[in-house]
C-alpha positions as CSV (number, residue, x, y, z in Angstrom):
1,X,7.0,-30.2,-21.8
2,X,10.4,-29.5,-21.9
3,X,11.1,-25.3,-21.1
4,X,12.5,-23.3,-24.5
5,X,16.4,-22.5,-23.2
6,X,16.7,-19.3,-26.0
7,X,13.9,-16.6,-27.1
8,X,13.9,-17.3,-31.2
9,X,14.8,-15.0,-34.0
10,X,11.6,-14.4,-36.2
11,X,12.1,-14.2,-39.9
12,X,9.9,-11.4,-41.5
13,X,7.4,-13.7,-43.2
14,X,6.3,-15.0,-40.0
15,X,6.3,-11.9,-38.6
16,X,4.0,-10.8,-40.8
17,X,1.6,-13.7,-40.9
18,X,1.1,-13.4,-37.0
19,X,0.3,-9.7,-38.4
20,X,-1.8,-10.2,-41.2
21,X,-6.4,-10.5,-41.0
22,X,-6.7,-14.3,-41.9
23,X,-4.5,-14.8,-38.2
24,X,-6.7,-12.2,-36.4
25,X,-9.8,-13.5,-38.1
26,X,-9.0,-17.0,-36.5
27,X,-8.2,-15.5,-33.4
28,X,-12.1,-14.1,-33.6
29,X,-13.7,-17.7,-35.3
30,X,-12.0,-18.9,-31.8
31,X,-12.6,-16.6,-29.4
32,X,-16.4,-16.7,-30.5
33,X,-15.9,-20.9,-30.4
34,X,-15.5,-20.4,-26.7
35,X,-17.6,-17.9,-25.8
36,X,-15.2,-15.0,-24.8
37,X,-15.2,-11.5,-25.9
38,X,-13.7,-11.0,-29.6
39,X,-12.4,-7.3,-29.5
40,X,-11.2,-8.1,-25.9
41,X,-9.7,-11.9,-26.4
42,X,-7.9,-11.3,-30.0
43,X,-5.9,-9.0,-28.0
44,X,-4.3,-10.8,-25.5
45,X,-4.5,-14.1,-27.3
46,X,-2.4,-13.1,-30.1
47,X,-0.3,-11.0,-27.9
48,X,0.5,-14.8,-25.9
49,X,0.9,-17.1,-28.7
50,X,3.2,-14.8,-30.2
51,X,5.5,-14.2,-27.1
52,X,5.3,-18.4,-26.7
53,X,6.3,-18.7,-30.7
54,X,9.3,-15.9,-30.1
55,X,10.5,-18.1,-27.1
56,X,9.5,-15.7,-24.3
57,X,8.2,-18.5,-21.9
58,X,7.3,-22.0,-22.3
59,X,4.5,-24.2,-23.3
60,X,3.5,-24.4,-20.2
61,X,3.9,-20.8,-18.9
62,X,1.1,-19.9,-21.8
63,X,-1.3,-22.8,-20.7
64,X,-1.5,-21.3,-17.3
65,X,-1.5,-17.5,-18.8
66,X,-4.1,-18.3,-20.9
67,X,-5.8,-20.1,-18.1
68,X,-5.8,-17.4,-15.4
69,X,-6.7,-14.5,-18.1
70,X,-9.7,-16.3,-19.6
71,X,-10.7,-17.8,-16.3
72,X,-10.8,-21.6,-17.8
73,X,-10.4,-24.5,-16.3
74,X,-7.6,-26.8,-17.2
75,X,-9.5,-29.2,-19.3
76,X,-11.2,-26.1,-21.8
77,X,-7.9,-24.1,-21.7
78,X,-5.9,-27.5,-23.4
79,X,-8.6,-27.7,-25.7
80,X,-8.8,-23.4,-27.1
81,X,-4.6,-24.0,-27.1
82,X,-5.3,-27.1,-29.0
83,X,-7.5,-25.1,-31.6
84,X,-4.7,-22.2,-31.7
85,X,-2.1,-24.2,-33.0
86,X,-4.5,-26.1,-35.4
87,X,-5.8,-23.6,-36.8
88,X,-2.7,-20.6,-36.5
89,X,0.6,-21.9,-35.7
90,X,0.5,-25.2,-37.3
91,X,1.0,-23.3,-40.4
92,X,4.4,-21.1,-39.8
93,X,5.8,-24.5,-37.2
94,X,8.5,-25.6,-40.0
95,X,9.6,-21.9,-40.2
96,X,10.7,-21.7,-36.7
97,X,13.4,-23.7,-35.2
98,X,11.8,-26.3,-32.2
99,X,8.3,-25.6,-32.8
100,X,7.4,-28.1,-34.8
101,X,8.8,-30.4,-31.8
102,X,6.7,-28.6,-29.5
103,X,3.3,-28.9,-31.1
104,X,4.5,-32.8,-31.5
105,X,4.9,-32.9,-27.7
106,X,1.4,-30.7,-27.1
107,X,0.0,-33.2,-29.2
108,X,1.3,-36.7,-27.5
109,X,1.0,-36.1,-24.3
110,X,-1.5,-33.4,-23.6
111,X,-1.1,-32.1,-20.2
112,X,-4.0,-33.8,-17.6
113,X,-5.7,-31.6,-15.7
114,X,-3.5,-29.8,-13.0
115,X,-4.6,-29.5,-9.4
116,X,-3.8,-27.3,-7.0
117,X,-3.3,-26.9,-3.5
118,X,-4.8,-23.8,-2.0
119,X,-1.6,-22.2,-0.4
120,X,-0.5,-22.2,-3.9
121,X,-3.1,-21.3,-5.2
122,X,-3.4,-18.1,-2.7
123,X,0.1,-17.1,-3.6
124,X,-0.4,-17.4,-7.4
125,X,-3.2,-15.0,-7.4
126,X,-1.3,-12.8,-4.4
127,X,1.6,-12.2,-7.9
128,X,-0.9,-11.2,-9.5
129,X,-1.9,-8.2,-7.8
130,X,-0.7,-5.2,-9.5
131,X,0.3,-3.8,-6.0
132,X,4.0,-5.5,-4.6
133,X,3.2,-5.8,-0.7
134,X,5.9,-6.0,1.9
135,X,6.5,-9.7,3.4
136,X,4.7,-8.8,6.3
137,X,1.5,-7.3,4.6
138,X,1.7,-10.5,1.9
139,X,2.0,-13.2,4.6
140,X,-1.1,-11.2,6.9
141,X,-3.0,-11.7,3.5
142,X,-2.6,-14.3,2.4
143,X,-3.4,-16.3,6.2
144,X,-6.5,-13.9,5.6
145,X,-7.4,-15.5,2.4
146,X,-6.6,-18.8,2.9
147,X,-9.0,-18.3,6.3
148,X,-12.1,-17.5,3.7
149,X,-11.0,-20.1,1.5
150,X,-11.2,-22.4,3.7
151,X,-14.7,-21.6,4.9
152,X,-13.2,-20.6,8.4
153,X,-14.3,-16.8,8.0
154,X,-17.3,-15.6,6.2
155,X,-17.2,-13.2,3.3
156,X,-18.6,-10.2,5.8
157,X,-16.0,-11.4,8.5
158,X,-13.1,-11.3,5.6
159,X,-14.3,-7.7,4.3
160,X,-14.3,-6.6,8.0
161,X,-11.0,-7.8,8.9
162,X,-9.6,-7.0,5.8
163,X,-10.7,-2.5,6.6
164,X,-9.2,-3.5,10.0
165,X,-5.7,-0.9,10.4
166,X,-2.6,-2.6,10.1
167,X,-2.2,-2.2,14.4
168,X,-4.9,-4.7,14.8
169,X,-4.0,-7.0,12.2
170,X,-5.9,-6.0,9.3
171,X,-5.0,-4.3,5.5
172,X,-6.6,-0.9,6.3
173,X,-8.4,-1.4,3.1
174,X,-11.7,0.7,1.8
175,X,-14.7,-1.4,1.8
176,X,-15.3,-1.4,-1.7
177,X,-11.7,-2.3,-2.4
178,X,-12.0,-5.4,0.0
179,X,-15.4,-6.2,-1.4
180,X,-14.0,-6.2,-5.4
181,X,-10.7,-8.1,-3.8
182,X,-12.7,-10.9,-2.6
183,X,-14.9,-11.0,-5.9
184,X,-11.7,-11.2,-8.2
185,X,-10.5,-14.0,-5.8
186,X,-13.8,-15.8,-6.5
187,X,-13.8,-15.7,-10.2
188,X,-9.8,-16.7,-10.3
189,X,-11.1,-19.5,-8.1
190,X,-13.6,-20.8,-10.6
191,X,-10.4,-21.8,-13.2
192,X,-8.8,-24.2,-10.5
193,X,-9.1,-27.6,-9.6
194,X,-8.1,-27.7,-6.0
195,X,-6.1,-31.1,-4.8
196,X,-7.5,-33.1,-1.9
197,X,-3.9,-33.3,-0.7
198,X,-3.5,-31.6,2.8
199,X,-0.8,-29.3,3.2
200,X,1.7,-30.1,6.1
201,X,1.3,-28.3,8.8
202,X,4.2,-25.1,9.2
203,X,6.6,-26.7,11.8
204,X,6.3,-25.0,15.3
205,X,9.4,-22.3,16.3
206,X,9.1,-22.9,20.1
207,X,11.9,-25.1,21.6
208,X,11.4,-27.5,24.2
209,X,13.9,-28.4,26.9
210,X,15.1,-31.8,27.2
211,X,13.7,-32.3,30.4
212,X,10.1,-31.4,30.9
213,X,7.6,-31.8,33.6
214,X,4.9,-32.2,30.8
215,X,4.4,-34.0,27.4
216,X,5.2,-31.4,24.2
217,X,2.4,-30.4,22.2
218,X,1.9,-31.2,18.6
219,X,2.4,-28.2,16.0
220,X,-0.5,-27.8,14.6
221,X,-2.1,-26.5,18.0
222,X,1.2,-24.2,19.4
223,X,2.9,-21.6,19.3
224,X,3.3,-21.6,15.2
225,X,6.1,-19.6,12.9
226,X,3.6,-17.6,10.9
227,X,2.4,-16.5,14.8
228,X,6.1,-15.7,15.7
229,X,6.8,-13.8,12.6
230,X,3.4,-11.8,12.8
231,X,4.4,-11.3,17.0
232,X,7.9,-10.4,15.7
233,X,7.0,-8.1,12.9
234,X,4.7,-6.5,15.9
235,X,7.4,-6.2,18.4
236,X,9.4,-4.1,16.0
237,X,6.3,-1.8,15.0
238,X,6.1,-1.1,19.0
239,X,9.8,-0.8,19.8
240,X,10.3,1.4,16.7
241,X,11.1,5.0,17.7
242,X,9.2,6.8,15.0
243,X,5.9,5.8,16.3
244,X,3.8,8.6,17.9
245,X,1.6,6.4,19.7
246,X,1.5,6.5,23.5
247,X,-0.2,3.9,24.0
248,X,1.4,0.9,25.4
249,X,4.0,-1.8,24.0
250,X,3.1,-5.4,23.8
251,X,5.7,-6.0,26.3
252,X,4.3,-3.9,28.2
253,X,0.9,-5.0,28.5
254,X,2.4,-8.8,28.4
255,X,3.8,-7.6,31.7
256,X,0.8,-5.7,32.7
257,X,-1.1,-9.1,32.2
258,X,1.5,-12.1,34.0
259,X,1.9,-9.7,37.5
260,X,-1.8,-11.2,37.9
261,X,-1.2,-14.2,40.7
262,X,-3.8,-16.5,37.9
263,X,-0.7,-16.0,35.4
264,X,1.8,-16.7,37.9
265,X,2.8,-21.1,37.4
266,X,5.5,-22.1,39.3
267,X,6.7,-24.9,36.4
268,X,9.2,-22.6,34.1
269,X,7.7,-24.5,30.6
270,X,4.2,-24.2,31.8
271,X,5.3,-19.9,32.7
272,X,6.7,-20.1,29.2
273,X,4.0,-21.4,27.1
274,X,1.4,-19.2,29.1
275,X,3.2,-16.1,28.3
276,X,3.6,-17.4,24.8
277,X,-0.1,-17.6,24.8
278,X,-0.7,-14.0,26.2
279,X,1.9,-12.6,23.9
280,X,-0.6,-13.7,21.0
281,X,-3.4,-12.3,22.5
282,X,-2.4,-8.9,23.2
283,X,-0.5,-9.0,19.4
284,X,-4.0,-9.9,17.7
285,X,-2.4,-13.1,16.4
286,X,-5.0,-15.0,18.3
287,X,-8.5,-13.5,19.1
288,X,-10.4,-14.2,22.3
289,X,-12.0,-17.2,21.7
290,X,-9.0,-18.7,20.3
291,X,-7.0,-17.6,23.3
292,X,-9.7,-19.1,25.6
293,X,-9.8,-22.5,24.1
294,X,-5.9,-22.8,24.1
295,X,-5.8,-21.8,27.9
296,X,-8.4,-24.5,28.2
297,X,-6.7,-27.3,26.3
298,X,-5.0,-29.9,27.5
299,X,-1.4,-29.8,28.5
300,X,-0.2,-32.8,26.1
301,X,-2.4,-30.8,23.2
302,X,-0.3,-27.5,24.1
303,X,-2.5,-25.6,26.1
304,X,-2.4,-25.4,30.1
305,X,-5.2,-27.1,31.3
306,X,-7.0,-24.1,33.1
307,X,-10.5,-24.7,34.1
308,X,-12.9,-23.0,36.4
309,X,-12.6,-19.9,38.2
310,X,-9.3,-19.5,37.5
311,X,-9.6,-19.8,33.6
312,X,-12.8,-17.3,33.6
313,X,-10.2,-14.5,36.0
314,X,-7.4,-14.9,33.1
315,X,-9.5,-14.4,30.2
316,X,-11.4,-11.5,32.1
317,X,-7.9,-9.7,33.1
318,X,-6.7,-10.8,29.3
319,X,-10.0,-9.3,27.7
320,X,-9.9,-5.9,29.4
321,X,-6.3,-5.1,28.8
322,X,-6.7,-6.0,25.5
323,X,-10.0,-3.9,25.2
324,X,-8.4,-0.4,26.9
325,X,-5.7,-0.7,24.0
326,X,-7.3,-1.7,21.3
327,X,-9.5,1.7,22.5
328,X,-6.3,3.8,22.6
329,X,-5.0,2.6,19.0
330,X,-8.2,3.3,17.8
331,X,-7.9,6.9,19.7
332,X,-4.5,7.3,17.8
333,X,-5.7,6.2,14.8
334,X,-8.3,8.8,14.8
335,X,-5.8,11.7,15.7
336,X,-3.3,10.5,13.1
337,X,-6.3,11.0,10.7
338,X,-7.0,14.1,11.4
339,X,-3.7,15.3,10.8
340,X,-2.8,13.8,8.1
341,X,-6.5,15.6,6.7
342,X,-4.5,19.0,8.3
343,X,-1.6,18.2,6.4
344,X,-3.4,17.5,3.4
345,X,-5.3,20.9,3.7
346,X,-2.0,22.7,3.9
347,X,-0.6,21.1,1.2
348,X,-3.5,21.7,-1.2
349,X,-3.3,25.5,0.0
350,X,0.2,25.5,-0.7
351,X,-0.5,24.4,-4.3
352,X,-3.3,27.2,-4.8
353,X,-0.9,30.0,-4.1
354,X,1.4,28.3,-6.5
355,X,-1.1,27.9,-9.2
356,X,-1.4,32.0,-8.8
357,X,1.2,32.8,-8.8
358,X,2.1,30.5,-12.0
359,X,-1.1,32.1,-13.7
360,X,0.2,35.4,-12.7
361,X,3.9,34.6,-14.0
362,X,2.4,33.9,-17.2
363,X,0.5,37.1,-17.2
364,X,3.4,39.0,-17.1
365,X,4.9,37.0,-20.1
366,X,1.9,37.3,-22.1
367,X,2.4,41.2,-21.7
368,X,6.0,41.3,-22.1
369,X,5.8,38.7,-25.8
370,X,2.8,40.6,-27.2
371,X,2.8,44.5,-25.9
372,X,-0.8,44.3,-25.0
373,X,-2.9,43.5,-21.5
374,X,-4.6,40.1,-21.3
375,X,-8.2,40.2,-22.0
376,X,-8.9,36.9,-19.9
377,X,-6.8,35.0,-17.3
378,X,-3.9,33.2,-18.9
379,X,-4.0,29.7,-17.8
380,X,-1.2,27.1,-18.7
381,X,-1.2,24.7,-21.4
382,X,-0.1,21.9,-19.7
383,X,-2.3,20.4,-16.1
384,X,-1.0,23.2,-13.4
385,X,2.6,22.5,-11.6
386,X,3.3,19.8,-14.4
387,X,5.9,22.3,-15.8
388,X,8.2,20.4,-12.3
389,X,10.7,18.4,-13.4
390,X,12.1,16.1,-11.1
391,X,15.0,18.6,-10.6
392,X,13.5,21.6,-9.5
393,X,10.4,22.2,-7.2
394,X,7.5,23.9,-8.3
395,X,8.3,26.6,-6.1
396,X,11.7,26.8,-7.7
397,X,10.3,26.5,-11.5
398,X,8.0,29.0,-11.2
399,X,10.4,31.6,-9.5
400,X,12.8,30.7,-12.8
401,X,10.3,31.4,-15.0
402,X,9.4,35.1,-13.2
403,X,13.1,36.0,-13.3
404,X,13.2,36.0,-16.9
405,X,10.6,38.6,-17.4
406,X,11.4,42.1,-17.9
407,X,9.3,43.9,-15.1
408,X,10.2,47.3,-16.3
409,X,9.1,46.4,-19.3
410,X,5.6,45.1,-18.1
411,X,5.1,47.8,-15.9
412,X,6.1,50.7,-18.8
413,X,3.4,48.5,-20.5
414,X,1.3,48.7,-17.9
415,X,1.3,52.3,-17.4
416,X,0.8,53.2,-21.1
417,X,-2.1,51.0,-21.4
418,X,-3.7,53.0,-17.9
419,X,-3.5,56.3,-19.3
420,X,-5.0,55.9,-23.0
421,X,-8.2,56.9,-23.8
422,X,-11.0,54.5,-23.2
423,X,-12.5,53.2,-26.6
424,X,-16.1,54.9,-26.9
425,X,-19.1,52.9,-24.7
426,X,-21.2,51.8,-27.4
427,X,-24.9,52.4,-27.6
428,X,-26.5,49.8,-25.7
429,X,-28.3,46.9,-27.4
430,X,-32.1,46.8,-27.5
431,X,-33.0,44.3,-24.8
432,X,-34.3,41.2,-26.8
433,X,-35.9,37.8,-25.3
434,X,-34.9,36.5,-21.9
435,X,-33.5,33.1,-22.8
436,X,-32.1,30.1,-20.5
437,X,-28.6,30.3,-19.1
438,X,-27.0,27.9,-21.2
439,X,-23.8,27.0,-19.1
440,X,-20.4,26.1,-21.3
441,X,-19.0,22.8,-20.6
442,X,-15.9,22.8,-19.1
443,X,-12.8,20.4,-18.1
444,X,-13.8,19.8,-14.3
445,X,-11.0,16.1,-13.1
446,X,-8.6,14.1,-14.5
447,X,-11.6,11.9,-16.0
448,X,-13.1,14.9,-18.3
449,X,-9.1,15.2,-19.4
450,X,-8.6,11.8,-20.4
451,X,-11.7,11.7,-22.5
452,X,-10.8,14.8,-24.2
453,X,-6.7,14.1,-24.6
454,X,-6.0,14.9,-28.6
455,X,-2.7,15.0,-30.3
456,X,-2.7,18.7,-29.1
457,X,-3.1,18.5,-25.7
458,X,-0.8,15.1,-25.6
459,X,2.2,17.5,-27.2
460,X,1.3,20.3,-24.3
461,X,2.2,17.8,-21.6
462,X,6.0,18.0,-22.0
463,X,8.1,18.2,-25.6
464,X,9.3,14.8,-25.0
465,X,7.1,11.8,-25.8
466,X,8.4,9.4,-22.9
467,X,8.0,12.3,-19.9
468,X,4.4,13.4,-21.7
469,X,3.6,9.5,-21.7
470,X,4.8,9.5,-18.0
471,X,2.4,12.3,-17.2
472,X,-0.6,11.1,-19.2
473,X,0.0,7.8,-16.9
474,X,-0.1,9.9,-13.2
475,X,-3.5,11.2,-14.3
476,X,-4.5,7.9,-14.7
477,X,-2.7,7.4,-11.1
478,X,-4.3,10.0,-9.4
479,X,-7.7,7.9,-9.9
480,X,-6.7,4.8,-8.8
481,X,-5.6,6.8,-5.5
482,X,-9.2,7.8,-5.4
483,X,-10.4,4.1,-6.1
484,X,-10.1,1.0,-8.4
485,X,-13.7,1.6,-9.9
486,X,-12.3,5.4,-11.2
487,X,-8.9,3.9,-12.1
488,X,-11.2,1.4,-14.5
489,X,-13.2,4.4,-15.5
490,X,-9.8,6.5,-16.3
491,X,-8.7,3.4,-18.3
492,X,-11.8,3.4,-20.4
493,X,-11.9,7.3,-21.0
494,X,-8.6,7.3,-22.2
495,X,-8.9,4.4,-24.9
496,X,-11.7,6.3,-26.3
497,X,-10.1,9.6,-26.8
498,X,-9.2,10.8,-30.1
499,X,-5.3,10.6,-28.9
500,X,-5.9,6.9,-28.6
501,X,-7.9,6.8,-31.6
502,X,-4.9,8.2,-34.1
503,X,-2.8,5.5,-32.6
504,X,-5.1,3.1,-33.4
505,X,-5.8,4.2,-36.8
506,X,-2.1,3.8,-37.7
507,X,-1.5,0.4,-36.1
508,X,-4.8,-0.6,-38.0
509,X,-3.3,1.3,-41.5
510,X,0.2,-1.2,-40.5
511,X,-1.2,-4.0,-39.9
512,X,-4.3,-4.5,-42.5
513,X,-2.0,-2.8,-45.0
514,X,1.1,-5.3,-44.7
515,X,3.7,-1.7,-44.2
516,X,5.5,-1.0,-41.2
517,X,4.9,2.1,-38.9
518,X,7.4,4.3,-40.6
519,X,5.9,3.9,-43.4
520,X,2.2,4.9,-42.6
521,X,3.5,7.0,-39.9
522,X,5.4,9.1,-43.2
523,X,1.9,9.3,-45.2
524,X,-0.6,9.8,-42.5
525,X,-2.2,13.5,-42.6
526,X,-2.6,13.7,-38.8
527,X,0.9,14.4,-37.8
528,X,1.9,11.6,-35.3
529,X,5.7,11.2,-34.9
530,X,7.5,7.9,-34.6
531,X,9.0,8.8,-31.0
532,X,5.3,10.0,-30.0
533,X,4.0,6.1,-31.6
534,X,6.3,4.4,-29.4
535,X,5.4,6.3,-26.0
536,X,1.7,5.8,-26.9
537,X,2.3,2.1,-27.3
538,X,3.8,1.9,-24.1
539,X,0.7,3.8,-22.1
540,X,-1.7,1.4,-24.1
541,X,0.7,-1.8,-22.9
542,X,0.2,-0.3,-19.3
543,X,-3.6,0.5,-19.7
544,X,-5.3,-3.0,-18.1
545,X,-8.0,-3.3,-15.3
């Protein structure tokens, strides 16, 4: 299927028939056809085909979309693709230049069923991830994954290694994080077909002099380049002078380890490759029983041919030093915890005294606008601190605002409203029936916001649209710093809050009424502005689990 070169100019009639119900009631009659959620499917289905009809990406760029978001196989994905441009594009192909060439293709030679191999597989669904990984952190994943995939490590071993910190090899990853990881990987897994092809082996990185005392060892069981980049990408963590660790450097302990007479060889290949095997070791690129049976392998197989007493001293002396630092790092760990909690603390105290003092700012303004005292604390309209722009601290915005109040003023104010005459204490009230406390609901986390967000509250955010859209957005951030599950939960609140639910009454109005947003934007009651449309379409384009 040959690639589309240009993205295509739509005329307005087929704009509008991608737009109008008989599409989106196809989209459903489909959608039902193969089992998948309507309200959630006729979304993203119509969303694709249209971007594939405008040119966007190729035929078969929305195959594998529609493959990996509907979690088919190859086989049923042809076949709902097949019913799609029956049943929806078929009728506008003549109106757009190439499609009707396309669906010719689609139809003459269907694709067959596409297998993959696992690597690729691993790094599809790694581009997926929402999250862009360094090199180093991508590459230690995706040897972790392909590790489970290939039944090496069990699920529990794969959770475990995956909360392990980043010093001993792992992702540092929450346990429910790694747990809902692994499941997403599963269910992307169900819509491949792997190939029963096996993936060369990566080509080994350690040199061999042309003349050797013993035969070289194959790649698959030395020194390897995804262990030299791991080693490398550890040897610049411990030489890097920001690190507060004192524990010691893998050169270090390498050194520590080879001083041991056992380690000592007097061939210079064979005192090279046992170093090389140490190095590992001590870097977590190899555990122990990895380490053992390569020190116990033959010499033509790359290992050293070490048996007996000797072999049981090296892994012993290996083991300990190994254990004593693995204790330290975990030591440092600790105390890096606890001060980043300290820090943390400090911060959040930081931003209490700020909040005051912003409530107290406002105080001051309230009695310098209207002439009269506050009868209740004065809290901001917008989340407190959001006033910061990107400009200016908080410390910096607040102070702004205080220097444009008139303290005289206030404090003449002040004064006069000290020495009137209190108002007369009423009688007091017959005492009536002792009733239940019944406690006032109350905004209590971002979560109770989102649900709540109006038109109102959207507006009180910032006066622009884009930066109030931007803020709406970090709330939405701050849970998924807490967890995916409250990020999910955020995502959910939001869509069903009566902000959400204007804009989708006037994208409903549009699109069931054949006008365009200007139009119903101009007669609808509720007040939403075009500028304020737009930003709201953009948070509901960045709104997916």
């Amino acid at each position: 299927m040959p690639d589309v070169p240009t993205q295509r100019q739509l005329s307005k009639e087929v704009r509008d028939y991608f737009l109008s119900d008989d599409v989106f009631a196809q989209y459903e009659r489909i959608a039902g056809d193969y089992g998948l959620n309507q309200e959630e499917a006729v979304s993203s289905l119509s969303a694709l085909v249209y971007q594939f009809v405008a040119g966007v990406f190729p035929l078969d760029t929305l195959l594998r979309k529609i493959q990996m978001e509907f979690l088919l196989t190859t086989p049923r994905a042809q076949e709902l693709l097949s019913a799609v441009f029956l049943y929806v594009v078929s009728a506008v192909a003549d109106q757009v230049s190439g499609l009707s060439q396309a669906l010719v293709d689609w139809k003459s030679s269907a694709p067959q069923e596409e297998k993959m191999t696992p690597r690729a597989f691993i790094r599809l669904y790694l581009s997926s991830i929402p999250d862009r990984l360094d090199p180093v952190e991508e590459h230690r994943l995706e040897n972790i994954l392909s590790l489970y995939l290939q039944g090496v490590r069990s699920r529990e071993e794969t959770v475990a290694f995956l909360q392990r910190p980043h010093k001993l090899g792992g992702m540092e990853m929450e346990q429910d994080d790694a747990i809902e990881m692994l499941a997403e990987f599963e269910l992307r897994k169900q819509a491949v077909v792997f190939s029963d092809e096996i993936e060369p082996p990566t080509p080994s990185t350690v040199s061999t002099p042309p003349a050797v005392s013993i035969p070289s060892a194959p790649a698959l069981d030395v020194f390897s380049s995804d262990d030299a980049e791991e080693v490398a990408h550890h040897a610049q963590k411990d030489a890097s002078p920001s690190s507060n660790t004192i524990s010691l450097s893998a050169d270090e302990l390498l050194a520590r380890i080879c001083q041991n007479d056992a380690f000592v060889f007097s061939d210079p290949q064979k005192q090279k490759r046992c170093q090389e095997i140490v190095s590992a070791r001590v870097r977590d690129v190899r555990d122990a029983f990895q380490t053992r049976a390569l020190l116990e392998q033959s010499i033509d197989q790359g290992g050293l041919g070490i048996h007996g007493l000797q072999l049981a001293q090296m892994v012993e002396q290996i083991e300990q030093v190994v254990d004593a630092q693995q204790r330290e790092s975990q030591k440092n760990l600790e105390q890096e915890r606890t001060a980043s909690s300290e820090q943390k603390k400090q911060k959040q105290q930081i931003q209490d005294q700020l909040r005051i003092k912003e409530e107290q700012v406002l105080a001051k303004r309230y009695v310098q606008t209207t002439g009269q005292l506050p009868t209740e604390p004065v809290a901001p309209a917008a989340p407190p601190l959001a006033r910061a722009s990107a400009a200016f601290s908080p410390q910096a915005q607040i102070e702004k605002q205080e220097a444009r109040v008139d303290a005289q003023k206030v404090r003449a104010i002040v004064q006069k409203a000290a020495s009137a005459q209190p108002l007369p204490t009423p009688p007091p009230a017959p005492r009536g029936r002792v009733q239940d406390i019944q406690m006032s609901h109350r905004l209590s986390g971002p979560l109770e916001e989102l649900g709540s967000m109006d038109l109102t509250a959207f507006r009180r955010l910032s006066h622009e649209p884009a930066q109030a859209a931007s803020r709406l957005m970090d709330l939405v951030g701050l849970l998924e710093n807490q967890s995916y599950e409250k990020r999910v939960e955020g995502i959910k609140m939001l869509k069903r809050s009566p902000l959400m639910h204007v804009y989708a009454s006037v994208t409903q109005k549009a699109l069931l009424g054949g006008k365009s947003v200007d139009e119903v934007l101009s007669q609808d009651l509720q007040g939403l502005k075009l500028a304020e449309y737009q930003a709201l379409m953009e948070v509901n384009a960045s709104l997916r689990f």
